[in-house]
TORSE-763559 format. One record per residue (C-alpha): residue in one letter; z, y, x. Coordinates in steps of 0.5 Angstrom, whole numbers, plus 500, padded with zeros to 3 digits. Each point is the difference from the previous one (the first is absolute). Last residue first. Layout:
BEGIN
AZYX...
***
This chain:
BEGIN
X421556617X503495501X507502498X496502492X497493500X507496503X504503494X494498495X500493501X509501500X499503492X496494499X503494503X507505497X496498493X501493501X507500501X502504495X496496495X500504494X502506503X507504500X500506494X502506502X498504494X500507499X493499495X496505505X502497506X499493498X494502498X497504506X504494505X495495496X494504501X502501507X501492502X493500496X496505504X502497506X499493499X493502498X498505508X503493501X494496499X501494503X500496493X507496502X502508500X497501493X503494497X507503502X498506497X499498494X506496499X504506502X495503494X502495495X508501502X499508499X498498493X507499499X501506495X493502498X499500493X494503497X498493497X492500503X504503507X504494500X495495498X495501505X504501506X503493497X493497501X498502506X506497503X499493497X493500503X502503506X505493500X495495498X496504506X505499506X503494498X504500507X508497497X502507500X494503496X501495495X507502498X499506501X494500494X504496496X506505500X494505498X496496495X508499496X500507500X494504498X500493495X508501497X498508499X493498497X503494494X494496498X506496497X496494504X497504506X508502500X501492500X495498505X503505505X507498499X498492502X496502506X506504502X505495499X495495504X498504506X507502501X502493501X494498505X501507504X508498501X501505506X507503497X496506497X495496497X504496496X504507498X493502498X499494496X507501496X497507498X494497498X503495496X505505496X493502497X500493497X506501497X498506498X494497496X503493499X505503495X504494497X507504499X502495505X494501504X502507500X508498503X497495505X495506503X506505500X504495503X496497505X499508502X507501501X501494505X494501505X502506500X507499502X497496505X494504503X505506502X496503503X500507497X493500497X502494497X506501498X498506495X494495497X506496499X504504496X494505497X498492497X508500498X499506497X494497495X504493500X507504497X494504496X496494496X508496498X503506496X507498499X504505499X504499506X495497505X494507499X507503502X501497507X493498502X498508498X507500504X497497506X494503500X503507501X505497505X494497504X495506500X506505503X500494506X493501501X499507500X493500503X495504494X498495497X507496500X503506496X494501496X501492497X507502499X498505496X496497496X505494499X505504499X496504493X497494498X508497500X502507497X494500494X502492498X507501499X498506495X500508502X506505498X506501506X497496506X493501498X500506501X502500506X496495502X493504497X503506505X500494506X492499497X498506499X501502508X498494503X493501496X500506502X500498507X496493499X494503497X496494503X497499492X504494499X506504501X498505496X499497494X507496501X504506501X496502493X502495497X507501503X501507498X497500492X505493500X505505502X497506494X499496495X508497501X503507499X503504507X495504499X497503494X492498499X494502499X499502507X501494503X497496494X493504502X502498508X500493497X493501496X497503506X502495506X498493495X493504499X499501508X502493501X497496496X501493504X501497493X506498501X501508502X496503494X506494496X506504502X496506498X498498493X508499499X504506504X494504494X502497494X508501502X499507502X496500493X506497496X505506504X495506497X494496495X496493499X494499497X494501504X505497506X501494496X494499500X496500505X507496502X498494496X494499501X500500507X507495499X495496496X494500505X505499506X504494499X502500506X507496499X504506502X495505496X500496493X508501500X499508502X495501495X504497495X507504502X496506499X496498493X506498498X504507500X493503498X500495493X506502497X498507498X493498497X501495496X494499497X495494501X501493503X496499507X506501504X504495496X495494503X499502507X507503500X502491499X495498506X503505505X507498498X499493501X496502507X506503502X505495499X504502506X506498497X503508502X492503497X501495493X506502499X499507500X495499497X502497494X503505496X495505501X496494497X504500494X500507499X491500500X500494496X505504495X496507499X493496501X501494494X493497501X502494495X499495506X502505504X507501498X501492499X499500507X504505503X505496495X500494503X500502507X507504498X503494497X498497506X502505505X507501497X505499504X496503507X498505495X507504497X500504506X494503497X502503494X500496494X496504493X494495500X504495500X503501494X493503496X496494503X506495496X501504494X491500499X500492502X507499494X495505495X493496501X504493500X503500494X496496496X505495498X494495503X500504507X507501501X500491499X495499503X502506507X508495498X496494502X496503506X508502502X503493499X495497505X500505504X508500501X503506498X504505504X506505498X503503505X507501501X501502507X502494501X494496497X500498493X496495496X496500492X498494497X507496501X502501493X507503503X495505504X497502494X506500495X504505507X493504499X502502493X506503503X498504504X495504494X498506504X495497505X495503504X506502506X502493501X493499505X495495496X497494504X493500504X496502495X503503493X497499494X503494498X506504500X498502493X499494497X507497502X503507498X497497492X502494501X507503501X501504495X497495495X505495502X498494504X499493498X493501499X500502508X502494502X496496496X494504502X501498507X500494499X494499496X496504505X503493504X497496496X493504500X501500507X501492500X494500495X495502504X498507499X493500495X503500493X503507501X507499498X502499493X505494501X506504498X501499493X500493502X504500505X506505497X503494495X501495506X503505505X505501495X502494498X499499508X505506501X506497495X500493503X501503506X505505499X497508498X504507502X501498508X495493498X495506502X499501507X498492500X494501496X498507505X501495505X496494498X494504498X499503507X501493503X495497495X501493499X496499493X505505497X501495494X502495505X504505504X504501492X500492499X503498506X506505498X501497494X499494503X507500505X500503506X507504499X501507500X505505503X498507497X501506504X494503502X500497506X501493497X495501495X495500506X503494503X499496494X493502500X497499507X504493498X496498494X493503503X501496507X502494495X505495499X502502493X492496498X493502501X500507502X497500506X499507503X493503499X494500504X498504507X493500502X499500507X493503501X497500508X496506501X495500507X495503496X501505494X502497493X506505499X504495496X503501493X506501497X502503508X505499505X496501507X502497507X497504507X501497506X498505506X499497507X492501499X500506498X493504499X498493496X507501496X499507499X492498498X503496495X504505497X496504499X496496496X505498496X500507497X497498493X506496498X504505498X503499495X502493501X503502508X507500497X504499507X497500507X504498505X497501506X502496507X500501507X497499506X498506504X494502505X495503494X506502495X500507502X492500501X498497494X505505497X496506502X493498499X502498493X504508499X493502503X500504506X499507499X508502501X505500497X501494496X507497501X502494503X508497498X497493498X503502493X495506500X494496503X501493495X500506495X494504503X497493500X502498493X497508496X493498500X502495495X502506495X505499496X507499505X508499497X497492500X500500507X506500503X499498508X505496504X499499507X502495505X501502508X497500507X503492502X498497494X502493500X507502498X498503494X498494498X506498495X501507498X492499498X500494496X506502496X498507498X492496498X505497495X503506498X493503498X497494497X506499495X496497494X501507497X492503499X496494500X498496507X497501507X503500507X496502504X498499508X496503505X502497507X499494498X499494507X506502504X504494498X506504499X496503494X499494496X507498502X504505498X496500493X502492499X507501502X500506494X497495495X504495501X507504500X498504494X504498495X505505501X500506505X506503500X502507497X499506505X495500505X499507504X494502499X495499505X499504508X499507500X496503506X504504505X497507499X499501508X504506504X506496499X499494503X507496498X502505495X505505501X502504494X500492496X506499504X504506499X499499493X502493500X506501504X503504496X498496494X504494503X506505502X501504493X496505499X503507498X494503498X502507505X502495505X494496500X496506500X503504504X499494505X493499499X499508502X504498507X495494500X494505500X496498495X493497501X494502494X496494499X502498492X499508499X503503493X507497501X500503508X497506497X504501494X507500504X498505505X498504494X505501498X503502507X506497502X508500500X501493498X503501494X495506498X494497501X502494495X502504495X493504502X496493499X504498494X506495501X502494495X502496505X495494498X496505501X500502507X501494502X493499496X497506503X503498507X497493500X493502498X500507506X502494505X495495499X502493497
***
């Protein structure tokens, strides 16, 4: 369990708000929010203390928070393993020895468990993976499908329970392919039955992962290739005996009432034809009805009840009669709640309903489960009953309208909770091309989606309300936050339309925002000209020391950074930070250390460019932003490298290629590569660096990524220049000269000409070699940088060639 989960519901139970709690602990509100808010964020262990103290926790719980604020690796989200097991497996011994040794052969790595709604797959499939676990070293993971609408939806899912995120142009698909590609672990997927359509992806997972095992429980199969379906029947029920008889006795038991095995009790888990499901909420009854009573009772019901649709087998139709027995003995007030939770997605938080002691007859009656916050759930087969019976009372329309309109009306912090109760109602709201609310509810989510790094749900999601009409106020904020969605994940064309946009519409604080926004995507775009003017225009709009006018500063520092505009770059950039400091967000202040650090390092001042990226490190790790602790640990690295220290770098830069494959971005990841090979290189392992490098080249030609490629041919060009492959490498160094001057971007093209040079000297033609050594010193003058060479060896054989030129003379 996450730290922020487990301190809402020690929180709860205490019966505390958020301020109240603030006010105990001597903290902010707002500390107390974040950590509740964001499953990532690291407390500070005296924070963690307070808060114990302030809650008044006994040793166990203690040492529980404490504990869950410092996981084992905290700077990678931990997949969840399965539920918790609770109520013993009855019955099931045989089958659950089979399906062990189905998979410990090595033989299925595609299995599902199919049958009707309540025979019990899920808990079967709980067992078998508790049992196996051990043979995984890298971990189990459960993943809840039956909240999910969409079939597109079940990677992202997979991704997000995996702890992956999706920022960044690399498909989500691709991501977790890479994340899972050297690991041997096993998924649960549970109630796949709706959405079948996605077994495909699935099945190339399991083609890109060749240790990952994947086990399904659905009410039909897949039907992809390499599936092995295991259909789960019912428990015998033929005498007193019986799996049926005894799940049955146990489970009265629990509520209170002991029984005996006898006939009657047989007869019920006849009637029920075995179904574990069936069986429970029977057993739930004999609190109010004895036996005999109840299978006079269950008798006359069947009948009436028979009426399901004529296509289902006639064990879910049995178990539709189940159900509707259980809810026919309902009162009317508690029938008619029943109905209305079925609405819900996800489970129903407390605040949605108002007669209390109606949900205490649904829960007695077993149709409806509390957790420890109090929360309502519904199991899927119960919920499709109660949507049948919403539908056939003709109460639908207005218990959907209820549920948009709640949700609608959430703050943000209520996201993480809600998210699939606020996905369902985002989807209704376009169904019924409702703006005002979809527009609400998506707000609402974003938040959510940007600190899981969901961005390509969200993308997908402000496709589909932004094209509803009306709306006009609430459309500019999500426009924004759209816009800066879709340019993270290098979605450009709709990140495009959506600033054109929204700086036609927007007005005063909304238009510093419009125009921060189309600048940070003219500069990923390489626009540098058109980023620096809508930054400078934001700067004069707006006041300082507000958010618009930091992020106006480090966009603009960056701007000039790349455009070799180093002075004034500098001088934004530390003017940026301060404001950052007091009003920006986490992730500004880290941009904000990172740049500077990087000018820092340009410029020489190693030490300083050290402490800068260590607490980008430092403060990326606390709030638990996985893309900016590896992209200050890759300013570590390449801070190292230019000092020497060879095996610090080595360290940070695995690291920081470790952490993007975990987040399944080849991309950067591959680009790690390319700094990698130039450390080989620079440790005489030519082989080796010309491995890596060749691999990173191949990957920006891949993500026709023009900085990567003006990179990646540089480092391989040194590298071939070293070891004598004299034209590979002038072609190499052509190339990237092209590059950088097409990109407009010259920091690092000192490195291309140094290679250039040394081209030139083994040519003879030192009048060249001259010229480029020039060429080089005038850039690097120009941009205040004191950047070491590439190869240092290397280019002292050029600077030394020239020296013995001019003392011949």
């Amino acid at each position: 369990m996450s730290f922020a989960t487990l301190l809402k519901r020690l929180r709860l139970a205490a019966g505390l708000t958020q301020e109240a709690l603030a006010e105990c602990a001597g903290v902010s509100p707002r500390a107390v929010s974040d950590l509740e808010r964001d499953p990532r964020r690291i407390p500070r262990l005296d924070t963690v203390r307070l808060l114990a103290d302030a809650l008044a926790l006994a040793e166990p719980d203690r040492a529980a928070l404490l504990a869950a604020a410092r996981p084992d690796a905290p700077t990678s989200s931990p997949a969840p393993g399965p539920p918790r097991l609770l109520p013993p497996l009855i019955g099931r011994a045989g089958v659950a020895a089979a399906l062990v040794e189905l998979l410990d052969r090595g033989e299925t790595r595609l299995l599902t468990l199919t049958g009707p709604g309540g025979v019990g797959k899920t808990r079967l499939a709980l067992e078998v993976l508790e049992t196996v676990r051990p043979r995984y070293p890298d971990g189990a993971l459960f993943v809840d499908l039956a909240p999910l609408r969409d079939p597109g939806q079940v990677v992202a899912a997979i991704a997000h329970e995996a702890g992956l995120d999706e920022r960044g142009p690399v498909p989500v698909a691709a991501r977790l392919a890479t994340a899972f590609r050297e690991r041997r672990t096993i998924l649960l997927l549970d109630n796949f039955e709706h959405l079948v359509d996605a077994g495909a992806d699935v099945l190339a997972l399991l083609a890109a992962c060749p240790g990952v095992t994947v086990l399904v429980t659905s009410r039909v199969p897949l039907r992809v290739r390499a599936e092995r379906e295991y259909r789960i029947a019912p428990l015998e029920a033929g005498d007193p005996d019986a799996p049926a008889v005894r799940l049955f006795t146990e489970r009265a038991t629990a509520a209170g009432v002991a029984l005996e095995a006898d006939e009657t009790v047989t007869e019920i888990c006849r009637r029920l034809e075995g179904l574990p499901l069936a069986i429970e909420l029977a057993a739930a009854r004999t609190r109010v009805l004895p036996p005999a009573v109840l299978l006079q009772r269950l008798g006359h019901r069947l009948p009436i009840l028979v009426g399901g649709p004529r296509d289902l087998p006639d064990r879910q139709r049995t178990m539709r009669d189940a159900i509707g027995w259980s809810y026919h003995l309902l009162s009317p007030s508690a029938q008619a709640l029943f109905r209305k939770l079925s609405v819900f997605a996800g489970g129903c938080p407390l605040a949605a309903v108002e007669d209390l002691e109606t949900v205490t007859e649904l829960v007695d009656a077993s149709l409806v489960t509390t957790g420890p916050d109090g929360r309502l759930g519904m199991l899927e087969t119960i919920r499709e009953y109660g949507r049948e019976q919403l539908r056939e009372a003709g109460e639908e329309t207005s218990a959907v309208t209820a549920h948009l309109t709640f949700f609608a009306a959430l703050p943000e912090e209520a996201a993480e909770s809600e998210k699939d109760n606020l996905r369902a109602a985002l989807d209704r709201a376009v169904e019924c091309g409702d703006a005002a609310h979809a527009l609400r509810l998506w707000m609402t989510l974003s938040g959510f989606w940007a600190d899981h790094g969901l961005l390509q749900e969200g993308v997908r999601a402000a496709t589909a309300v932004l094209a509803l009409p009306g709306e006009e106020e609430a459309r500019i904020p999500a426009l924004a936050v759209a816009a800066g969605m879709a340019t993270e994940i290098s979605a450009f064309e709709e990140a495009s339309a959506w600033c054109a946009e929204l700086v036609a519409r927007a007005r005063g604080k909304d238009l510093v925002t419009a125009l921060n926004t189309r600048g940070e995507l003219s500069r990923q775009l390489d626009r540098y000209a058109e980023s620096a003017a809508d930054h400078e225009q934001a700067l004069e709009l707006a006041a300082e020391n507000e958010p618009g006018h930091a992020a106006a500063l480090v966009g603009l520092a960056y701007t000039r950074f790349y455009t070799g505009h180093t002075g004034e770059a500098t001088e934004l950039a530390e003017r940026g930070l301060a404001e950052t400091r007091a009003t920006g967000s986490s992730r500004q202040l880290v941009d904000a250390l990172i740049l500077l650090a990087m000018q820092a390092m340009h410029a020489g001042e190693h030490e300083r460019a050290h402490e800068l990226f260590t607490e980008g490190v430092a403060f990326a790790r606390s709030t638990g932003d996985r893309s900016r602790i590896a992209e200050s640990l890759r300013g570590v690295g390449t801070n190292a490298v230019f000092t020497g220290r060879y095996e610090e770098a080595d360290e940070a830069l695995r690291e920081c290629e470790r952490l993007n494959r975990e987040r399944g971005d080849d991309r950067i990841a591959d680009q790690l590569l390319a700094h990698l090979g130039h450390l080989s290189m620079l440790t005489g392992d030519l082989e080796e660096a010309r491995r890596k490098s060749e691999i990173a080249l191949a990957s920006a030609r891949r993500y026709e990524d023009l900085w990567a490629t003006a990179m990646s041919t540089t480092q391989l060009g040194h590298v071939e220049l070293a070891d004598g492959r004299i034209e590979r490498a002038r072609s190499l160094f052509a190339e990237s000269r092209v590059l950088f001057g097409r990109i407009g971007n010259p920091m690092y093209l000192s490195w291309c000409l140094e290679g250039l040079a040394g081209i030139a000297l083994a040519d003879g033609d030192e009048g060249l070699v001259a010229e480029l050594c020039a060429e080089r010193d005038e850039l690097l003058a120009r941009l205040d940088a004191r950047l070491p060479p590439m190869n240092p060896g290397g280019y002292r054989v050029v600077l030394d060639a020239l020296a013995d030129r001019a003392g011949g003379r």
